[in-house]
C-alpha positions in Angstrom: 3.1 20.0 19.0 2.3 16.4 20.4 2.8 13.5 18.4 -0.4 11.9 17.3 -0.8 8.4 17.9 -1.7 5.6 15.1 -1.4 1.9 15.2 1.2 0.6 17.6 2.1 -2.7 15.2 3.8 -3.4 11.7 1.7 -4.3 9.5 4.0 -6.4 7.6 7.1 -6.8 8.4 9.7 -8.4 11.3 12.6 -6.6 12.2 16.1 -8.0 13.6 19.5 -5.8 14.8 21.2 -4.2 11.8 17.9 -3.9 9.8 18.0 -7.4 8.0 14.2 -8.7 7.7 12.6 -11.6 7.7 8.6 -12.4 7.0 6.6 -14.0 9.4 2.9 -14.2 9.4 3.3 -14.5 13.1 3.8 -10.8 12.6 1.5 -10.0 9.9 -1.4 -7.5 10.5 -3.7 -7.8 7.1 -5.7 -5.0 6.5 -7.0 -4.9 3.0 -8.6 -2.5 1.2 -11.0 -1.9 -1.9 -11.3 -0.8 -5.1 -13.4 2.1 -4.3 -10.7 2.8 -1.9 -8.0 2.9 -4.4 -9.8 5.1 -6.5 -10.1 7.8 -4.4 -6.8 7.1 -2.8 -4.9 7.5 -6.3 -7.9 9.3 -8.3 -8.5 6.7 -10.5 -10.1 7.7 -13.7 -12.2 4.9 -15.4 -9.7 4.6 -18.1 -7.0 4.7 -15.7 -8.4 1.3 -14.2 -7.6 0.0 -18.1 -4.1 0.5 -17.8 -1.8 -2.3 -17.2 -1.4 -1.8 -13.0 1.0 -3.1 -10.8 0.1 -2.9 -6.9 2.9 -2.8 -4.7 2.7 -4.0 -1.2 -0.9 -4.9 -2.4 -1.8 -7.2 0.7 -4.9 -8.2 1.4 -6.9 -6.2 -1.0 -10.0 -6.6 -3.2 -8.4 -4.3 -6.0 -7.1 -7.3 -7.9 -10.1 -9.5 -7.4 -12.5 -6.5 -8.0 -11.0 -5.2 -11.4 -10.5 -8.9 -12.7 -14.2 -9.7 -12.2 -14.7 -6.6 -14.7 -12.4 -8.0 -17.0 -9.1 -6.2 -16.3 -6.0 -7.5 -15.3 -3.9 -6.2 -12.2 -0.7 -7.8 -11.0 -0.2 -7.7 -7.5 3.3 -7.8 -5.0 3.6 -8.4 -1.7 5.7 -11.1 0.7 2.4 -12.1 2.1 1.6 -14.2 -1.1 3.8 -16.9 0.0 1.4 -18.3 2.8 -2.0 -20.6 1.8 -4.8 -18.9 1.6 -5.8 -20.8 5.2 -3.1 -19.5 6.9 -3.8 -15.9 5.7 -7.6 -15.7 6.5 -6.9 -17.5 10.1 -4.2 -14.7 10.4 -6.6 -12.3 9.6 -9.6 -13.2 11.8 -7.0 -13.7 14.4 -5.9 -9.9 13.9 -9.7 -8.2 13.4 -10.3 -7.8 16.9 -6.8 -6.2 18.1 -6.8 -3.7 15.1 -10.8 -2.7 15.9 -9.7 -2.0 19.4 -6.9 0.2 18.3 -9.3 2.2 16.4 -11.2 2.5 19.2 -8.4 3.7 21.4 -7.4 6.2 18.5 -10.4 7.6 17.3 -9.5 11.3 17.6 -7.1 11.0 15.4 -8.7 10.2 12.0 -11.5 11.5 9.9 -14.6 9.5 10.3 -16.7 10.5 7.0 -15.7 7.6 4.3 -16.8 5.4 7.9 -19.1 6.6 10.6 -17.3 4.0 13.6 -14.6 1.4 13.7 -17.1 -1.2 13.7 -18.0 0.5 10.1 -14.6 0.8 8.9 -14.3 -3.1 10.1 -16.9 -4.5 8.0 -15.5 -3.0 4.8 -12.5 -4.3 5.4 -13.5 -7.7 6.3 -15.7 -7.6 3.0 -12.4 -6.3 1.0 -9.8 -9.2 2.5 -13.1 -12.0 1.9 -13.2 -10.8 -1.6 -9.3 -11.1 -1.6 -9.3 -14.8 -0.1 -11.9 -15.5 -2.5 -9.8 -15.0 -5.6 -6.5 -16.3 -4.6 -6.1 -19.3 -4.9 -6.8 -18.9 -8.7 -4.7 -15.6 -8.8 -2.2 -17.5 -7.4 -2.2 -19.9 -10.6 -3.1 -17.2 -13.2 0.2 -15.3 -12.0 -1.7 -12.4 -10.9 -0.9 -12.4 -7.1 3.3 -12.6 -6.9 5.3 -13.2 -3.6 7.7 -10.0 -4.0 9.2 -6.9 -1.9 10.6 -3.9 -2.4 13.6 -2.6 -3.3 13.7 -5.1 -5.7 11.2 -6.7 -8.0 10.6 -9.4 -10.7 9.4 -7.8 -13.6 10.6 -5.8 -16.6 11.5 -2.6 -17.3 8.6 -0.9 -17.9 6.8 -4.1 -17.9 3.6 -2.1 -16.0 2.3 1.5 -17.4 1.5 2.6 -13.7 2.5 1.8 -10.0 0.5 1.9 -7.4 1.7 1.8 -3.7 -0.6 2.4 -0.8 0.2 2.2 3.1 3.7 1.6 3.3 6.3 3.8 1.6 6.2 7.1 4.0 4.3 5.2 6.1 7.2 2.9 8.1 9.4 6.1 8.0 10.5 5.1 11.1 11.8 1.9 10.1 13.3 2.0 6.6 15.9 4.6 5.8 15.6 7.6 3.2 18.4 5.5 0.5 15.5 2.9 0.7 13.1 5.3 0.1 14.8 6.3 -3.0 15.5 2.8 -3.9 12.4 1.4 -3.4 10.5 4.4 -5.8 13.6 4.1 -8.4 12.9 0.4 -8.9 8.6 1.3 -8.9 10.2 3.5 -11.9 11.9 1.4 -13.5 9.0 -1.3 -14.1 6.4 1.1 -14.5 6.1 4.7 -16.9 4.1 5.9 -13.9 4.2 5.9 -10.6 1.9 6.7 -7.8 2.3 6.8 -3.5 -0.3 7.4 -1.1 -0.8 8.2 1.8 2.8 11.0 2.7 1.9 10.7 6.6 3.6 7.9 9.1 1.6 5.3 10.6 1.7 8.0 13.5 -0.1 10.6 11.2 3.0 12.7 11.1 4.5 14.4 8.2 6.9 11.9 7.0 10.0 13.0 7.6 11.8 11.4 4.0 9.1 13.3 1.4 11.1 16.3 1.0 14.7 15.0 0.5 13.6 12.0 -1.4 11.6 14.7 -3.5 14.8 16.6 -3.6 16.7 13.7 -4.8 14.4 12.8 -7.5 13.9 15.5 -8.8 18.4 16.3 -8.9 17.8 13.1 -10.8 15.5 13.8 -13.4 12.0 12.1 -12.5 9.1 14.0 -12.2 7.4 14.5 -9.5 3.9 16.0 -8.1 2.4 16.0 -5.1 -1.4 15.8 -5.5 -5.0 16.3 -3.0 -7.2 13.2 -3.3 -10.7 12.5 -2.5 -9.6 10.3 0.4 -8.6 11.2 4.3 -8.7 9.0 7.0 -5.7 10.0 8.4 -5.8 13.4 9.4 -4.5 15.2 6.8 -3.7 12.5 4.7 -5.7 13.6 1.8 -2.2 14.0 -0.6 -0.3 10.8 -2.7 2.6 11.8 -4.5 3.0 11.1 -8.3 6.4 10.2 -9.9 7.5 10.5 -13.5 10.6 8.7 -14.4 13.5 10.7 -16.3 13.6 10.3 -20.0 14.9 8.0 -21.4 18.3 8.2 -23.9 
């Protein structure tokens, strides 16, 4: 079976020999997406949305800005949070064009029903990342946006009562190893009592190649683990996220 193609860029991250990284918006792609994307990507219940949420490797989203303006608070991670707010919406008008023309190149190989073109799919976006520029600069002071990466984070054990990370674990198989894999969702366990990963596909679209022995793992381990159809597919078959338990305590 051929490969399928997806994006040919990183969307966040700058690689050197050995592995090390180091962030440069030089090499940032922001792509942000919305609250009613999340809710289909993690099926989101309304009371769900109550809980205390962390969003991993958040980026440019609205999710933060939109469930704050309704009165709920969402923390959000992601290296990206330690450029201006100018230098991130530059970055992202200077990006819009070159990820519109990949769609364009690559339209076979996604599921055009959430969005009927590129162009479609483009303006939501823009709209979600606007909303995100929008709010912040006051995030920013109220705490809620915090410069952070996986595998390690600043918070507390079992500071959050659910994880959320979308578009990057699985996704950069190629790139990060399975022991980060397992490090990476071991430390989304250990701040949050719930944890949930969408999409299970590489940028590529292909079966990632890390969900079943890292599922193995886990599960040798104790956490529990479910692998769940959502009302969401832009990928082609991309319509799963995985949910993760941590083991019990004591």
């Amino acid at each position: 079976m051929p490969q399928r193609r997806g994006f040919a860029f990183v969307d966040y991250l700058m690689f050197f020999p050995g592995g090390n990284m180091a962030f440069s918006l030089n090499q940032v792609v922001p792509w942000g997406r919305s609250l009613k994307e999340y809710r289909k990507m993690f099926n989101l219940t309304p009371d769900e949305l109550q809980l205390n949420i962390l969003d991993c490797a958040a980026g440019p989203a609205s999710f933060n800005a939109q469930l704050t303006a309704q009165g709920t608070r969402v923390i959000s991670c992601d290296p990206l949070y330690e450029f201006r707010v100018e230098q991130i919406g530059e970055r992202i008008a200077h990006t819009y064009v070159q990820i519109i023309q990949e769609l364009r190149n690559n339209q076979e190989y996604y599921i055009w029903k959430t969005f009927s073109s590129p162009e479609d799919l483009g303006a939501v976006r823009i709209a979600a990342m606007g909303q995100f520029l929008q709010d912040f600069p006051q995030g920013i002071s109220e705490g809620r946006y915090v410069t952070a990466q996986l595998p390690q984070l600043p918070f507390q054990t079992q500071e959050f009562e659910l994880a959320l990370c979308s578009h990057f674990l699985f996704s950069y198989s190629e790139f990060f190893s399975q022991a980060f894999h397992l490090q990476a969702i071991a430390e989304l366990c250990r701040v949050a009592r719930a944890v949930r990963i969408f999409p299970l596909l590489t940028i590529a679209g292909d079966p990632s190649p890390y969900l079943t022995p890292v599922m193995e793992s886990l599960s040798s381990q104790g956490y529990g683990l479910e692998i769940q159809p959502v009302a969401y597919e832009f990928q082609q078959g991309g319509d799963r996220m995985l949910r993760v338990q941590p083991p019990p305590q004591g």
